[in-house]
Backbone as CSV, one residue per row, in Angstrom:
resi,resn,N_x,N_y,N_z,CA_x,CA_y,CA_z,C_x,C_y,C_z
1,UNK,98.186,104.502,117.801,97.334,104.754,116.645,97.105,103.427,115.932
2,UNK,95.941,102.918,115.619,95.804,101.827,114.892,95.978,101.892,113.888
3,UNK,96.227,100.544,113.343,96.902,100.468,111.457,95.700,100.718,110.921
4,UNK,94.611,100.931,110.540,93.309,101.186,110.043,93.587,102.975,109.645
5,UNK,93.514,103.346,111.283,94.507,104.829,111.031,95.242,105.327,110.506
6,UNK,96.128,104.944,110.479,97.545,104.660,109.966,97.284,104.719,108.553
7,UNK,96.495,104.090,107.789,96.750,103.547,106.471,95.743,104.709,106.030
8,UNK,94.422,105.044,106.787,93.560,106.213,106.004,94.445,107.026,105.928
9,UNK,95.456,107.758,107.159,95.975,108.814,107.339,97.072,109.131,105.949
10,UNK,97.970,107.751,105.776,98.606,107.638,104.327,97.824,108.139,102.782
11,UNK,96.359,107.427,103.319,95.675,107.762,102.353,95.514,109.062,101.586
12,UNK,95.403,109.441,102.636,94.842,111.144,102.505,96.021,111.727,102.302
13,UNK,97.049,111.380,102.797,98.644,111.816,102.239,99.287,111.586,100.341
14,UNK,98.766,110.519,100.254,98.883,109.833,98.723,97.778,110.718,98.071
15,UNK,96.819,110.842,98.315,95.729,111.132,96.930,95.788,112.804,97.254
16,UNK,96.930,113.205,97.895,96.646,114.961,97.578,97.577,114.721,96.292
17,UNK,98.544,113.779,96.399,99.935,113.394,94.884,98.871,113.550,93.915
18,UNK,97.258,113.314,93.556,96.847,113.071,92.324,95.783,112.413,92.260
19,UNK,94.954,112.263,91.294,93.201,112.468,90.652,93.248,110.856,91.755
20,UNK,91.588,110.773,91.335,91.433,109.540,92.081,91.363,108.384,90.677
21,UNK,91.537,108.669,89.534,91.799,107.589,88.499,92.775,106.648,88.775
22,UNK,92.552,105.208,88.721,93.748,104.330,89.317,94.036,103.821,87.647
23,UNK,95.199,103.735,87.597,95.613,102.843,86.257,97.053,101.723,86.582
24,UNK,98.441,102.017,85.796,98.970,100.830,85.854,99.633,101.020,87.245
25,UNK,100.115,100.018,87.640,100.301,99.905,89.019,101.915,98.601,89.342
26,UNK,103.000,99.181,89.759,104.075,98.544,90.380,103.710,97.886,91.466
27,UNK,104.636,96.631,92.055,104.530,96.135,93.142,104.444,97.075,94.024
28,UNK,105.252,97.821,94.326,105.330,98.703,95.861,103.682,99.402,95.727
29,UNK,103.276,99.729,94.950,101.500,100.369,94.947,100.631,99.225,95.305
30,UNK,100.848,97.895,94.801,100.125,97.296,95.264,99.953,96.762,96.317
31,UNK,100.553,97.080,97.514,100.874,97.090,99.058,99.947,97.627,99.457
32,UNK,99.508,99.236,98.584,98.653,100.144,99.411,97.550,100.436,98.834
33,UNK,96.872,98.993,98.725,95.303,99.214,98.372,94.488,99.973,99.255
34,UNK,94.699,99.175,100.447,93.603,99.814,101.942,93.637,101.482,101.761
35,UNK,94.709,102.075,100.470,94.784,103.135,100.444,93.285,103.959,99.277
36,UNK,93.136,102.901,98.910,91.918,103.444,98.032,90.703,103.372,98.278
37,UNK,90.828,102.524,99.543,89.616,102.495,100.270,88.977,104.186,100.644
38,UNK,90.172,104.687,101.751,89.722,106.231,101.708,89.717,106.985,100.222
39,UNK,90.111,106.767,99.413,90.317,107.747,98.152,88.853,107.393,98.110
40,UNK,88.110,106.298,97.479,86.854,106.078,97.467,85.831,107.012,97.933
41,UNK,85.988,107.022,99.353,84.950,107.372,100.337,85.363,109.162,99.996
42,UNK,86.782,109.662,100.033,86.886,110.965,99.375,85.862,111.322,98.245
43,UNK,86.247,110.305,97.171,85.725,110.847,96.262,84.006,110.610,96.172
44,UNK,83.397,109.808,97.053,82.108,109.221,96.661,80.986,110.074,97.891
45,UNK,82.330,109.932,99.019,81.002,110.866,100.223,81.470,112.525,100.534
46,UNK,82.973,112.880,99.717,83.727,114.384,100.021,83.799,113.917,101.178
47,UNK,83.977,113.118,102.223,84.311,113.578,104.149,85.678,112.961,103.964
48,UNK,86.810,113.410,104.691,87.887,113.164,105.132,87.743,111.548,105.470
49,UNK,88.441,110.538,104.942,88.075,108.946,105.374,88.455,108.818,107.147
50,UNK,89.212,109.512,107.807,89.499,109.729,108.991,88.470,109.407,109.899
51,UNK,87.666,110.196,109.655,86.748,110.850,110.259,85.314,109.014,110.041
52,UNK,85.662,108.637,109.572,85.199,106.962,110.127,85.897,106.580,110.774
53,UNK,87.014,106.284,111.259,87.745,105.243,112.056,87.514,105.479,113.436
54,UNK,86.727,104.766,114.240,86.551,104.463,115.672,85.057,104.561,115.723
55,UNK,84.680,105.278,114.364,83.149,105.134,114.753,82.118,104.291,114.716
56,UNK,81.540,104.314,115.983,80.784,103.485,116.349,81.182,101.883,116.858
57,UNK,80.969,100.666,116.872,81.339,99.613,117.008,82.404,98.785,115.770
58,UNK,81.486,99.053,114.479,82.554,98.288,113.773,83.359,99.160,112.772
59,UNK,83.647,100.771,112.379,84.484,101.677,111.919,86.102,101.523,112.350
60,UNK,87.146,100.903,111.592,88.211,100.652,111.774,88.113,99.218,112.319
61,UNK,89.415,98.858,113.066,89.588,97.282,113.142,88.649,96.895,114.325
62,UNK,88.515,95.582,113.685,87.245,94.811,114.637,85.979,95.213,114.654
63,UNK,85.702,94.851,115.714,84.044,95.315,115.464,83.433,94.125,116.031
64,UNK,82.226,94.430,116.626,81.430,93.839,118.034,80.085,94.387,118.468
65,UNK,79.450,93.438,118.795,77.915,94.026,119.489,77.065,94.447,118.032
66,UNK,76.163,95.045,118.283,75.515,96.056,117.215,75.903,97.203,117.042
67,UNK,75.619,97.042,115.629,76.044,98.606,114.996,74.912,99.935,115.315
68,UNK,75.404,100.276,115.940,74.768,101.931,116.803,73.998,102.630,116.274
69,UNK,74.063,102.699,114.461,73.098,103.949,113.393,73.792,102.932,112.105
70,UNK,73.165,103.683,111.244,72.971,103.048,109.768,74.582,103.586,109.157
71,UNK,75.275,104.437,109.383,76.924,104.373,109.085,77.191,103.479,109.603
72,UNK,77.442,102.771,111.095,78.071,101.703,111.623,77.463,100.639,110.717
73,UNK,76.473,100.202,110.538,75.786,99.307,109.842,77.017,99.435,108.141
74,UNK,77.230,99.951,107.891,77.350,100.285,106.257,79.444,99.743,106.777
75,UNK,79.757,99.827,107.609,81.139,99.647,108.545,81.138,97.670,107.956
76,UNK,79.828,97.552,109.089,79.481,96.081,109.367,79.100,95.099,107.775
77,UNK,78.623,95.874,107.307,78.534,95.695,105.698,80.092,95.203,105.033
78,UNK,80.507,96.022,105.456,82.215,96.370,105.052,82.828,94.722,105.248
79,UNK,83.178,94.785,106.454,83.492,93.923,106.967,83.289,92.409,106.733
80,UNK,81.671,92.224,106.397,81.383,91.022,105.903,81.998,90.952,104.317
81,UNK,81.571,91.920,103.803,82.110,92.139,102.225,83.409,91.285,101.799
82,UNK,84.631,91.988,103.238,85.962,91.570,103.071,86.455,90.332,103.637
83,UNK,85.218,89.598,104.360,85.544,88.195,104.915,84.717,87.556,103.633
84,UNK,83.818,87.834,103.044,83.527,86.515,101.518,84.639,87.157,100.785
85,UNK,85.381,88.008,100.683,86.555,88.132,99.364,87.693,87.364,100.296
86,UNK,87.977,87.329,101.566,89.132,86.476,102.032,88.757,84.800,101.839
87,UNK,87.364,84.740,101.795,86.808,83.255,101.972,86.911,82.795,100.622
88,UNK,86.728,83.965,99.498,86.753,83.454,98.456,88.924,83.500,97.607
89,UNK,89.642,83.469,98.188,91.225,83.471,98.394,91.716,85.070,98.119
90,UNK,91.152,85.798,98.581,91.548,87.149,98.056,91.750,87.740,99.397
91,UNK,92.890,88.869,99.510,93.788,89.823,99.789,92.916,91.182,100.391
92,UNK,91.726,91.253,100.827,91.008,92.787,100.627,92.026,93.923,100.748
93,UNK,93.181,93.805,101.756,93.583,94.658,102.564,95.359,94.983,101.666
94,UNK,95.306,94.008,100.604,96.503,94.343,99.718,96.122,94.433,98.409
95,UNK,95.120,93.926,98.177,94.724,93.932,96.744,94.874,95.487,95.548
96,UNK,94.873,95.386,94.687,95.007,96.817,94.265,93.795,96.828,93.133
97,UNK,92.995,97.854,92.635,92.042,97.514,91.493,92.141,98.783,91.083
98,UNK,91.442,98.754,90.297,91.342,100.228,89.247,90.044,100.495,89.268
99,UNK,89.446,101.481,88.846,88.671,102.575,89.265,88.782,104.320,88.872
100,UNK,87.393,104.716,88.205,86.906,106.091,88.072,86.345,106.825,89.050
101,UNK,86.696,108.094,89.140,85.909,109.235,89.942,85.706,110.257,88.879
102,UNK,84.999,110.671,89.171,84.084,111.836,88.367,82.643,112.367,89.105
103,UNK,83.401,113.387,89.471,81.503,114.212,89.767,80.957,113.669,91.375
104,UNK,82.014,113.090,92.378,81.691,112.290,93.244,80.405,110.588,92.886
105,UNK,81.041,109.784,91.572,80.497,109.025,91.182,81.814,108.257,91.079
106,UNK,82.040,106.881,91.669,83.017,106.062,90.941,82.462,104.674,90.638
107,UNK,83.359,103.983,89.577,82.976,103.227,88.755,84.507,102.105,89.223
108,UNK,83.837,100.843,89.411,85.575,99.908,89.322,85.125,99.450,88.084
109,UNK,86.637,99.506,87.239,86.666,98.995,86.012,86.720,97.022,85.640
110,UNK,85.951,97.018,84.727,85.577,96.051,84.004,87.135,95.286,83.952
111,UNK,88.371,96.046,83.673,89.552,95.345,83.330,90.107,94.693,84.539
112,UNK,89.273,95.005,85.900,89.881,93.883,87.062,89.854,92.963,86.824
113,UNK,91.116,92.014,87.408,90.615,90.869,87.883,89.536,90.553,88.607
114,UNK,89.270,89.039,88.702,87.942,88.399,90.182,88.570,88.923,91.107
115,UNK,89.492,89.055,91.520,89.611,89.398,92.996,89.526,91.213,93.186
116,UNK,90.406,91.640,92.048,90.470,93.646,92.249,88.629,93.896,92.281
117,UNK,87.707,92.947,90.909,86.690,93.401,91.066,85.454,93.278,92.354
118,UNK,85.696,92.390,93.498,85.026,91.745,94.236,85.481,92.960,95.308
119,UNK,86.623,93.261,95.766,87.323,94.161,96.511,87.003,95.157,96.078
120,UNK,87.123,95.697,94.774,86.705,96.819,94.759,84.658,97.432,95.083
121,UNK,84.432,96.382,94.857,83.225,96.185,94.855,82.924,96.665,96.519
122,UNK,82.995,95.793,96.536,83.149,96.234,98.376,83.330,97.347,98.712
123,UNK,84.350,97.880,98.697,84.890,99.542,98.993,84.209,100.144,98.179
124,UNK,83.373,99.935,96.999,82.302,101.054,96.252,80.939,101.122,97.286
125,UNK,80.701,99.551,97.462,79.557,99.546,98.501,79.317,100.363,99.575
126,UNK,80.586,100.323,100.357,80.598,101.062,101.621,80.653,102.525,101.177
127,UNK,81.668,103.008,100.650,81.266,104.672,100.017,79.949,104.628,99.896
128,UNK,79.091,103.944,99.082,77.855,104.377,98.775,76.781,104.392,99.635
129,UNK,77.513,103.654,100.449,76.315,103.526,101.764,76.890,104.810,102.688
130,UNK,78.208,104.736,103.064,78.265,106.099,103.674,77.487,107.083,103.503
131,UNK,77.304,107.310,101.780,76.874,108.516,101.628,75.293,109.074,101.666
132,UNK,74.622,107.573,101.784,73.282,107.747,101.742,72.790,107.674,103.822
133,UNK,73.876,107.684,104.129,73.838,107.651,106.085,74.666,108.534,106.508
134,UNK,73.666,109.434,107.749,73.531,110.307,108.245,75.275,110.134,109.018
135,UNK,76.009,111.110,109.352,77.258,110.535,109.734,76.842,111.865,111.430
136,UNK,76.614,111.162,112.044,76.625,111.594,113.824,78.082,111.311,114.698
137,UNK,78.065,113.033,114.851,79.523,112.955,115.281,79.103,112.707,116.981
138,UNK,78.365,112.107,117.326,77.795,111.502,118.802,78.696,110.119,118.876
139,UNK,79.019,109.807,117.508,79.498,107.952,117.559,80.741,107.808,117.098
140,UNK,81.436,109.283,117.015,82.779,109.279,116.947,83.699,108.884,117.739
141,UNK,84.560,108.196,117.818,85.666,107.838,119.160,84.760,106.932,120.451
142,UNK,83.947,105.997,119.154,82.939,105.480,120.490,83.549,104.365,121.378
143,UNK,83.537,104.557,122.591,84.104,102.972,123.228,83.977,101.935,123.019
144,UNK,84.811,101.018,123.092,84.371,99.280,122.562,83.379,98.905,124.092
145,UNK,82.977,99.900,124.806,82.255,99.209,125.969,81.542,99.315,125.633
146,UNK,80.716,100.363,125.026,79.839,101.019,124.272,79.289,99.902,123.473
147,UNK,79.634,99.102,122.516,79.670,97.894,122.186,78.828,96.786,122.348
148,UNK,77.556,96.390,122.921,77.159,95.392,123.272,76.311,94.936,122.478
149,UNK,75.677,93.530,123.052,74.347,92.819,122.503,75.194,91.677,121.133
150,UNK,74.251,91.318,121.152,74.644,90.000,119.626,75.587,90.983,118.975
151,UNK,76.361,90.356,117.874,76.977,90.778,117.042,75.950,90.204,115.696
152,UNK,75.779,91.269,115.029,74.911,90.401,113.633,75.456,89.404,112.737
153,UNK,75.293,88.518,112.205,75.631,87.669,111.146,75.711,88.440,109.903
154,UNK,76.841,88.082,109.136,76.703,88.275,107.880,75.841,87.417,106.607
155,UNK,75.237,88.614,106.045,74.546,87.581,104.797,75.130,86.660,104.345
């Protein structure tokens, strides 16, 4: 099972504990940001965050070739997002930020830091793009052979 897996699957284990409002936060929480990534996509698209990982070319770790439909695209989005927050000295994958849900609408709060807000930013992006793309369970569990052609550049 890949750690991508692994960490949604936690996800979805942690946020049945409670609302998707993030507030003060201990070291040991701030380990499990990648965990709010799915809370996000819970709260912004309702689909199980699971239910992305393997899809298509770049859904979960890595990612290659072109993105297959406009979810993989929103994956590939992702991805670039979290290489300018690593380029810019930030953590995507430990970072912790704060953040509202309400009404399947979330908001990252103003009281981040540059780095919680750039990260969080990111993981709002991709929810929001999830939710405006069609999710085809044709590109679920897709092969990395499956995979080909250029890989796109990031903006």
């Amino acid at each position: 099972m890949s750690v991508w897996l692994n960490a949604l699957l936690l996800a979805f284990i942690f946020t049945q504990a409670g609302g998707y409002s993030s507030h003060a936060v201990s070291p040991a929480k701030e380990r499990r940001n990648i965990l709010q990534f799915g809370r996000l996509i819970e709260c912004v698209v309702g689909i199980y965050p699971l239910e992305y990982n393997g899809y298509g070319c770049y859904c979960g770790m890595g990612g290659h070739g072109r993105p297959v439909d406009k979810t993989d695209w929103c994956c590939h989005a992702h991805d670039c997002c979290y290489g300018k927050a690593i380029k810019a000295g930030c953590n995507p994958y430990m970072k912790y930020y704060n953040y509202e849900c309400n009404s399947m609408q979330a908001t990252c709060s103003e009281q981040n830091d540059d780095c919680a807000k750039l990260v969080c930013g990111c993981d709002l992006q991709a929810a929001q793009c999830f939710r405006s793309a069609q999710f085809d369970n044709n590109f679920v569990a897709w092969p990395n052979e499956e995979c080909y052609g250029a890989t796109p550049a990031c903006p």
